[in-house]
C-alpha positions as CSV (number, residue, x, y, z in Angstrom):
1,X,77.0,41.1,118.5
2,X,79.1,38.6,116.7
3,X,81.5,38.8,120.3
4,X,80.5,37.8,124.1
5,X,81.4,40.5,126.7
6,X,80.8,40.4,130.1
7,X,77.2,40.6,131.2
8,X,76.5,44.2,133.9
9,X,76.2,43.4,137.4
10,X,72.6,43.5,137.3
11,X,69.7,44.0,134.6
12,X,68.6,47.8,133.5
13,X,65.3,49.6,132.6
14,X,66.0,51.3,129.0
15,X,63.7,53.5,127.6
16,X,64.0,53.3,123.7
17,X,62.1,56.3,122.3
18,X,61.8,57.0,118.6
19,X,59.0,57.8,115.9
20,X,58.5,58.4,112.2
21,X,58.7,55.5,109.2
22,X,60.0,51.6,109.7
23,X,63.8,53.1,109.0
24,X,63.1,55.3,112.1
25,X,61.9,52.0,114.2
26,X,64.1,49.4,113.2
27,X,67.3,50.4,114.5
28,X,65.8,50.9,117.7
29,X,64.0,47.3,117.8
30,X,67.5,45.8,116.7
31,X,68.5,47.7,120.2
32,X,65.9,46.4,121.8
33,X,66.9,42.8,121.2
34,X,69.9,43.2,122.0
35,X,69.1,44.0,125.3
36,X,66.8,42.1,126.4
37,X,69.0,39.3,125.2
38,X,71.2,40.6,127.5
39,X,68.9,40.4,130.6
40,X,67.4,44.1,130.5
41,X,64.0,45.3,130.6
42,X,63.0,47.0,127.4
43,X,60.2,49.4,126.6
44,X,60.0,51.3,123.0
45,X,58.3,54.6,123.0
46,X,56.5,54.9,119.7
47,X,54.0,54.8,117.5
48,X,51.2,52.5,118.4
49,X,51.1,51.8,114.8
50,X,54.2,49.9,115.3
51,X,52.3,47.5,118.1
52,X,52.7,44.3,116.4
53,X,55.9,45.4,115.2
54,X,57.6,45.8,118.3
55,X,56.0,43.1,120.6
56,X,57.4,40.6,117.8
57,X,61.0,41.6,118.5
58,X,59.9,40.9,122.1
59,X,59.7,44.3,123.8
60,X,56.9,46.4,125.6
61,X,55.3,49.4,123.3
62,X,54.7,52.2,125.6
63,X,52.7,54.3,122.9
64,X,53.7,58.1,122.3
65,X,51.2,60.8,120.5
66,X,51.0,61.3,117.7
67,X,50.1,58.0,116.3
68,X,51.8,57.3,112.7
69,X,49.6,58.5,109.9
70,X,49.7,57.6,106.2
71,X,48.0,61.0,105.0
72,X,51.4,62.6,105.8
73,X,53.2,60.7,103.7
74,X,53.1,63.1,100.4
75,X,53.1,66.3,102.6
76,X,56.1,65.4,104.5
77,X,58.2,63.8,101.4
78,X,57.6,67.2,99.4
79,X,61.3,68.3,99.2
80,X,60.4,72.3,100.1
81,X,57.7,72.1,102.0
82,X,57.6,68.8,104.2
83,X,60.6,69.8,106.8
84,X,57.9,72.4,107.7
85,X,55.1,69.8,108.0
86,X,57.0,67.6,109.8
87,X,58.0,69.7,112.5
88,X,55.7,72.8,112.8
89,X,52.4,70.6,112.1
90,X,53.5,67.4,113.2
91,X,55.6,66.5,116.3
92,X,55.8,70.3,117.1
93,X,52.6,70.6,117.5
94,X,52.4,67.4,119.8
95,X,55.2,67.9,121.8
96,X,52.9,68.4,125.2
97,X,51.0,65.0,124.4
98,X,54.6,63.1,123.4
99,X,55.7,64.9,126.6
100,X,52.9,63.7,129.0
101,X,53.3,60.0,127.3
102,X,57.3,59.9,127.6
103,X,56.9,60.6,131.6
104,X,54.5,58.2,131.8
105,X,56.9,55.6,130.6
106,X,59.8,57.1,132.4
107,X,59.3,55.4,136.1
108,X,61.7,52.6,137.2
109,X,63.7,53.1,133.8
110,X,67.6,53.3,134.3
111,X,68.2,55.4,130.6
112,X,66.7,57.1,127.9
113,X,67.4,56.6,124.0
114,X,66.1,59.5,122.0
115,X,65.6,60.0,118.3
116,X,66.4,63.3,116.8
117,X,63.0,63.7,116.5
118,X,61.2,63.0,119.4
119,X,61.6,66.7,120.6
120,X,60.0,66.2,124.1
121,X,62.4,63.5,125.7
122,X,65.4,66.1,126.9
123,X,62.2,67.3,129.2
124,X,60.8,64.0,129.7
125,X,63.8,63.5,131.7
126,X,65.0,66.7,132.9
127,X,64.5,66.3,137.2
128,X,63.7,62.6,137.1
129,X,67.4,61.2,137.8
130,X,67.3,59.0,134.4
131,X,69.9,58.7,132.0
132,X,69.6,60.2,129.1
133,X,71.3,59.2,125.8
134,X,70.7,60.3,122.1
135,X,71.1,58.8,118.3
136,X,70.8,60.4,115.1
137,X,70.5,57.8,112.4
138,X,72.2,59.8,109.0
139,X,75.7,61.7,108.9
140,X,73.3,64.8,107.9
141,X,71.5,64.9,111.7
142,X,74.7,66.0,112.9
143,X,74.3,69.4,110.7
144,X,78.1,69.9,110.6
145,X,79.7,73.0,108.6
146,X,83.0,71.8,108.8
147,X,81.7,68.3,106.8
148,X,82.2,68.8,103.1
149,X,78.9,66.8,102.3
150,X,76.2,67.6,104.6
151,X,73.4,68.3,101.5
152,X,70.1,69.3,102.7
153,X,68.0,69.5,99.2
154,X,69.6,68.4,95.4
155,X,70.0,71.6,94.4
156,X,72.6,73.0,97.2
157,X,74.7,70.6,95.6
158,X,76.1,73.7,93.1
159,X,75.8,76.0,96.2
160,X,78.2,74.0,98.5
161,X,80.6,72.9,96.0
162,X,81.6,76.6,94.4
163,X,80.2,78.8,97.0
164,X,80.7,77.4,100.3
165,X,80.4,80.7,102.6
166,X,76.6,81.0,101.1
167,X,76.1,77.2,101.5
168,X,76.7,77.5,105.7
169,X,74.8,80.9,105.6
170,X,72.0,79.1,104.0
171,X,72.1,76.4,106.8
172,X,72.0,79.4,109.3
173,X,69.0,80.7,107.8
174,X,67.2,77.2,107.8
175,X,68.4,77.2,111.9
176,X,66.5,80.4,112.7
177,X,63.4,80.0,110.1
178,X,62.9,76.2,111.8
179,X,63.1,77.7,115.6
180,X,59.8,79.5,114.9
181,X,58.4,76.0,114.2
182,X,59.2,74.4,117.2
183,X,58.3,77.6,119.6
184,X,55.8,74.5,121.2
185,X,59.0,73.0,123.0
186,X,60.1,76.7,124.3
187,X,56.8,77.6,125.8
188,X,56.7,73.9,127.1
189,X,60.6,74.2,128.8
190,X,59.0,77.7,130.3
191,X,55.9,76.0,131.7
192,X,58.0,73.5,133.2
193,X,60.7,75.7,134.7
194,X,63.3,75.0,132.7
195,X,66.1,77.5,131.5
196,X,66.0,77.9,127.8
197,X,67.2,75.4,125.7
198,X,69.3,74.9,122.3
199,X,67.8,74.6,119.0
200,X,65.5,71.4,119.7
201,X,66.9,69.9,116.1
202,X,69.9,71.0,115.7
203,X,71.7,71.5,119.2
204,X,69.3,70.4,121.3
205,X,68.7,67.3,120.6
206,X,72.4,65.6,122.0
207,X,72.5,64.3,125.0
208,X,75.4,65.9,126.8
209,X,77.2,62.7,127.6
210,X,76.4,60.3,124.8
211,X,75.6,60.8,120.9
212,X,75.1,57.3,119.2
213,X,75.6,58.1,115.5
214,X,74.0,54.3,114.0
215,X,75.7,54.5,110.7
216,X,78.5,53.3,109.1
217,X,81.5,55.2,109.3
218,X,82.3,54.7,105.5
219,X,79.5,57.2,105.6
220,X,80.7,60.0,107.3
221,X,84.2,60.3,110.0
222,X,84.2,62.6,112.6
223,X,84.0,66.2,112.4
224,X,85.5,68.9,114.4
225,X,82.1,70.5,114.7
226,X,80.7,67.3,116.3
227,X,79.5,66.9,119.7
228,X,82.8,65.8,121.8
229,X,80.6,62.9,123.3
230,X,79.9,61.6,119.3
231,X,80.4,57.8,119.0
232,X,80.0,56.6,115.4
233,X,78.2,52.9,116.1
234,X,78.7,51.1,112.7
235,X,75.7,50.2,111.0
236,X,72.7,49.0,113.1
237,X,70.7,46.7,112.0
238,X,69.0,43.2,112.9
239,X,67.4,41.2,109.9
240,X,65.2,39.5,111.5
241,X,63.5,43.4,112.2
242,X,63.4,44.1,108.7
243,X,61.8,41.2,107.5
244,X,59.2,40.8,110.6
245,X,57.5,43.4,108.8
246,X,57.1,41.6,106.0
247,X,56.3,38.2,107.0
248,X,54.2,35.9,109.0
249,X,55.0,36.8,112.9
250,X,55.1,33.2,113.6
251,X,58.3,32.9,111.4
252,X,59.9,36.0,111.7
253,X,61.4,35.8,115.4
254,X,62.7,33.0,117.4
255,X,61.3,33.9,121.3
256,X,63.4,34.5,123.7
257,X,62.7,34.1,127.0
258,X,62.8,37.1,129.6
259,X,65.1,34.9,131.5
260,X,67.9,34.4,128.9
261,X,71.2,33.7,130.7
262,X,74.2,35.3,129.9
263,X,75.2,36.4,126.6
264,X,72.2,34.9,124.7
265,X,71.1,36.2,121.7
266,X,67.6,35.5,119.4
267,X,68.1,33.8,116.6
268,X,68.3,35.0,113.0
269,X,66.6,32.6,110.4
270,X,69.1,32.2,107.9
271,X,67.8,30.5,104.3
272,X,67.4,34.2,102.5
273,X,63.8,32.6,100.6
274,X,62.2,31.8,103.4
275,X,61.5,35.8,104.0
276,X,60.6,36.2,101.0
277,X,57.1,35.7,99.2
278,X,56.8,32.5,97.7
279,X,55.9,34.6,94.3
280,X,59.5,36.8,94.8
281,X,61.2,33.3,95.3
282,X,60.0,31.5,91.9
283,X,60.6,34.7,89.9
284,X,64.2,34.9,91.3
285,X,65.0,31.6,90.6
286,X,63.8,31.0,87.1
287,X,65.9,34.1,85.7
288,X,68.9,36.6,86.1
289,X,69.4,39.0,89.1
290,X,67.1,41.4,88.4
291,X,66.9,45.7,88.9
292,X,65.1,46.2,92.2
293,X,63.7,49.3,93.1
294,X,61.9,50.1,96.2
295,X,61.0,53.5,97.8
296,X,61.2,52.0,101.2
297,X,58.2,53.3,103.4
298,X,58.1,56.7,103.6
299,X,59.2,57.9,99.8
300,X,56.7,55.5,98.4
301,X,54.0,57.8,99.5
302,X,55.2,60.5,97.6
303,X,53.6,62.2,95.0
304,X,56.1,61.2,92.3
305,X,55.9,57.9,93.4
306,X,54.4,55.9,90.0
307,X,56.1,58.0,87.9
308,X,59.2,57.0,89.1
309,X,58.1,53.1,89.2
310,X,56.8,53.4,85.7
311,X,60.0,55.3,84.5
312,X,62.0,52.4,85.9
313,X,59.6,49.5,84.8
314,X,60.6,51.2,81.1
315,X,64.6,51.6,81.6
316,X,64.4,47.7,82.8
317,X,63.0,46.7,79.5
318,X,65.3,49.2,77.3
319,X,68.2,47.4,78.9
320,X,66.6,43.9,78.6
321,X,66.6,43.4,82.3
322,X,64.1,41.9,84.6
323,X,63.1,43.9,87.6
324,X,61.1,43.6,90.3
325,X,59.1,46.6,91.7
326,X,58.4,47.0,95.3
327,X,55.6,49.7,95.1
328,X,53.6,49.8,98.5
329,X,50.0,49.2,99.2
330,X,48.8,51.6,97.0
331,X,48.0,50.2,93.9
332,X,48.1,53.6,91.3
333,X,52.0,52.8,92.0
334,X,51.7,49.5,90.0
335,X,52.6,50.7,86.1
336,X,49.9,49.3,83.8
337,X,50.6,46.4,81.5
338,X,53.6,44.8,83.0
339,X,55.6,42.5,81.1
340,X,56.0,39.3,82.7
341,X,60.1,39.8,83.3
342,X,58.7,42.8,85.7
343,X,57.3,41.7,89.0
344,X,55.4,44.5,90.9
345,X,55.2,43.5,95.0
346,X,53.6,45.6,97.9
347,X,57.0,44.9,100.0
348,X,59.5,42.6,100.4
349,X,62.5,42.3,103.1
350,X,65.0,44.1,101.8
351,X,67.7,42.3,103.7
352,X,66.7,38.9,102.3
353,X,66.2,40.9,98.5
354,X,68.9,43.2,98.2
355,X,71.8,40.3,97.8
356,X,69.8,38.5,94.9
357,X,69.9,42.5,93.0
358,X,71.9,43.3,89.9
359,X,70.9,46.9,91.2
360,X,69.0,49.0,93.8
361,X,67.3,51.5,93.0
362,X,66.1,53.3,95.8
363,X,65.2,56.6,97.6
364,X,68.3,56.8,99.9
365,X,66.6,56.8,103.4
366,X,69.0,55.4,105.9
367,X,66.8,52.4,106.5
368,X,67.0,51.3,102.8
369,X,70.6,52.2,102.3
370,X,72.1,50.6,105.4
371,X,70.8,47.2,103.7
372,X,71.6,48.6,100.1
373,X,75.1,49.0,101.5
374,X,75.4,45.4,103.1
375,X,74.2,43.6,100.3
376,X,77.2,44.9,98.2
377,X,75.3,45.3,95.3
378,X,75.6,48.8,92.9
379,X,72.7,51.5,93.1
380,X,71.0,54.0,91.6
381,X,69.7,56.6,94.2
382,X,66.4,59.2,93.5
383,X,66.5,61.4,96.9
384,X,63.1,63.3,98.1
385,X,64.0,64.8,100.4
386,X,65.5,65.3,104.4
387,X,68.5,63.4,105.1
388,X,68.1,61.5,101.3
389,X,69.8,63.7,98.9
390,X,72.9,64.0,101.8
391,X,73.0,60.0,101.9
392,X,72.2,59.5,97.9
393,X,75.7,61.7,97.9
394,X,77.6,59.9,100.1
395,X,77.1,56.8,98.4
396,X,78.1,58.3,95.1
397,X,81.0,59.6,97.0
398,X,81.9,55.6,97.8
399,X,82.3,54.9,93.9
400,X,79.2,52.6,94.1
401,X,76.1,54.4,93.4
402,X,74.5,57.0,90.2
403,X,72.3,59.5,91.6
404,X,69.1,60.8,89.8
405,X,66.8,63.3,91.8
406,X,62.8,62.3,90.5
407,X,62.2,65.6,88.6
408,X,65.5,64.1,86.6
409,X,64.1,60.7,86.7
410,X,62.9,59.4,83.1
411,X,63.9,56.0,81.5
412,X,66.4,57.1,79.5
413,X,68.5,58.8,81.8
414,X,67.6,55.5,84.6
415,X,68.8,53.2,81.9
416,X,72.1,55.5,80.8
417,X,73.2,55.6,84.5
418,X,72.2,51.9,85.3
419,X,73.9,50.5,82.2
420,X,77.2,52.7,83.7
421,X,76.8,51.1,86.7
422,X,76.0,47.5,85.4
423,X,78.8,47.5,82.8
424,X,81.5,48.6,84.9
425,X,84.0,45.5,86.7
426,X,85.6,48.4,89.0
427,X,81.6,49.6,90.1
428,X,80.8,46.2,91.1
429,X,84.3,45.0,92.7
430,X,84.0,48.6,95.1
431,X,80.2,47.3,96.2
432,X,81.2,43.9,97.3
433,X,83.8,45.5,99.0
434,X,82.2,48.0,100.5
435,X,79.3,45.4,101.4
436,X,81.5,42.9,103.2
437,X,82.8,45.7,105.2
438,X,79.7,47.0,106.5
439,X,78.3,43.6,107.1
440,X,81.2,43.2,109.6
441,X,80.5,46.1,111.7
442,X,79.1,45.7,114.9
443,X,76.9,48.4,115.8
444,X,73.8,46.9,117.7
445,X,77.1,45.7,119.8
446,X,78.8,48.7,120.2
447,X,75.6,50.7,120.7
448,X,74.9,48.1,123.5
449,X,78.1,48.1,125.4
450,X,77.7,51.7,124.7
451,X,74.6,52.0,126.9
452,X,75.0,49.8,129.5
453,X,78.3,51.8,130.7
């Protein structure tokens, strides 16, 4: 909130609930911050995974079922398969449990935040005189018809471009099959006495007097087939978040006291190596910006994971580039025999790496390309799958990014496109651009004001 603005009359209880990978949890911690800078009380309903994560950024965890799990990872990054997995064998079939644990964290609270997955808050709050306010976090959440980009899967692509009336019949189809995997939250709205509801992912999950979308609107304007209540945030994002789950806790927030007057704010360390590992700083210095690729949290579980590291560990070295590899804690992902221009990391901050890039390559979760976007650099996105194949177009759409889908993804075709990118004046003139203007957006701002009216 680069801009003071009057503080409310009196502090607020808000609610923040939201679940799934660290691009899922951030934006909502960047909220939370925000907030409680502001004098508010602040409780995130999540994950108790996320314990450490959240009390760092100096809110309460109120912990909602299920608890993250790792083993999902491959399931729910399989492109055709994992929608179903997420929804019909994961928070579907919890949605009494995240029910029971939303209530529970629901007395004294002024508002609710949902996420457009956590299917049980429009009944958490249904009776109890709360506010309620929703967010989707990607352009594709919104599941407009009237959008000419909304891509669910790589190969609609064709579909939507030439045959658009089987494109939105296609969408249709995906509505009604996807109802029979939430049937949990119908036969919970009946046990509770409550008249049947929307779709809970597509319609049902807006609040009917607030929709945050928390994404740039270079992304995605407006569409006629919007909720009316829509208000596109800018992108939301708070560095000190990001890198606070790669780094020591004592460094990675400054406290702020529960008492903070007026328009106070925690402070964001600013030197970009001191979030880094020392062994990232010394490479980066003693070389050339190097090609980074990372498959952010969730992708980096899937099961074409360290083929796609070990694809782009060989394009680096046919273009004569170093790169650094950010391949998660399992260690298969690491490509054997690594040259010593090629450094392979569990994780780094991607807001503190990103600037030093020649390139990004990444998977295109919203997380990863909210800072890919900020840090102005040119990328090369390999979508899985949900909202990734829909934001890997949107950026291509910008003039700023190749996109390669990972049963595409080999080293000659990563080095073609990232030799296009590299080589091109006009490629890297439209990223800086587009990176200084999403840096000056001001959506943990506008998402606050937003809230507290």
């Amino acid at each position: 909130m680069p801009a003071a603005f009057p503080l409310p009359p009196s502090p607020m209880r808000f609610v923040l609930a939201t679940v799934g990978s660290h691009g899922d949890v951030n934006p909502y911690l960047a909220i939370g911050r925000a907030l409680r800078a502001r004098g508010h009380d602040v409780v995130v309903a999540t994950h108790e995974h996320y314990r450490a994560l959240v009390e760092r950024a100096g809110c309460a965890l109120h912990p909602v079922r299920p608890d993250y799990d790792a083993a999902w990872g491959a399931l729910v990054m399989d492109p055709r398969r994992g929608a179903r997995v997420l929804l019909r064998d994961g928070f579907g079939a919890h949605v009494r449990e995240a029910y029971d644990d939303l209530r529970a964290a629901l007395p004294g609270a002024d508002l609710l935040l949902s996420h457009p997955l956590t299917l049980a808050a429009p009944l958490a709050v249904a009776g109890t005189g709360v506010a309620w306010a929703s967010a989707v976090l990607a352009p594709v959440s919104l599941f407009s018809l009237a959008d000419d980009l909304p891509l669910l899967a790589p190969e609609l692509a064709g579909v939507r471009r030439h045959a658009p009336w089987l494109y939105r019949a296609i969408l249709r189809t995906g509505q009604r099959v996807s109802r029979r995997w939430v049937r949990p939250v119908e036969a919970l709205r009946a046990e509770l006495a409550l008249p049947p509801g929307a779709h809970p992912v597509f319609e049902g999950q807006h609040a009917p007097d607030l929709v945050l979308a928390l994404f740039s609107p270079l992304l995605a304007a407006p569409q006629r087939d919007w909720p009316a209540q829509t208000l596109v945030t800018g992108s939301v994002v708070d560095d000190a978040v990001h890198g606070a789950a790669f780094a020591d806790a004592s460094g990675a927030f400054d406290e702020v006291p529960d008492d903070a007057p007026g328009d106070r704010r925690p402070e964001r360390r600013e030197a970009p190596d001191e979030a880094l590992p020392p062994q990232l700083a010394r490479f980066l210095a003693a070389g050339a910006p190097p090609i980074v690729v990372t498959l952010g949290t969730s992708a980096v579980l899937a099961r074409d994971a360290r083929r796609v590291y070990a694809e782009s560990a060989a394009a680096a070295r046919a273009l004569g580039r170093r790169a650094v590899l950010l391949t998660g804690s399992d260690a298969d992902n690491v490509p054997a025999g690594l040259p010593a221009d090629v450094l392979a990391l569990p994780a780094a901050s991607h807001a503190a790496l990103f600037p030093r890039a020649a390139a990004v390559v990444h998977q295109g979760g919203m997380g990863t390309l909210t800072q890919a976007l900020r840090a102005g650099r040119p990328m090369l996105v390999v979508p899985f799958a949900h909202d990734q194949p829909d934001n890997a177009d949107r950026a291509h759409r910008l003039g700023i990014a190749a996109v390669l889908p990972p049963p595409r993804y080999r080293a000659d075709r990563a080095a073609a496109e990232l030799r296009r990118l590299l080589d091109d004046p006009a490629v890297e003139a439209r990223a800086a651009e587009v990176g200084a203007r999403v840096r000056a957006e001001d959506g943990v701002g506008v998402t606050v004001r937003a809230l507290e009216r």
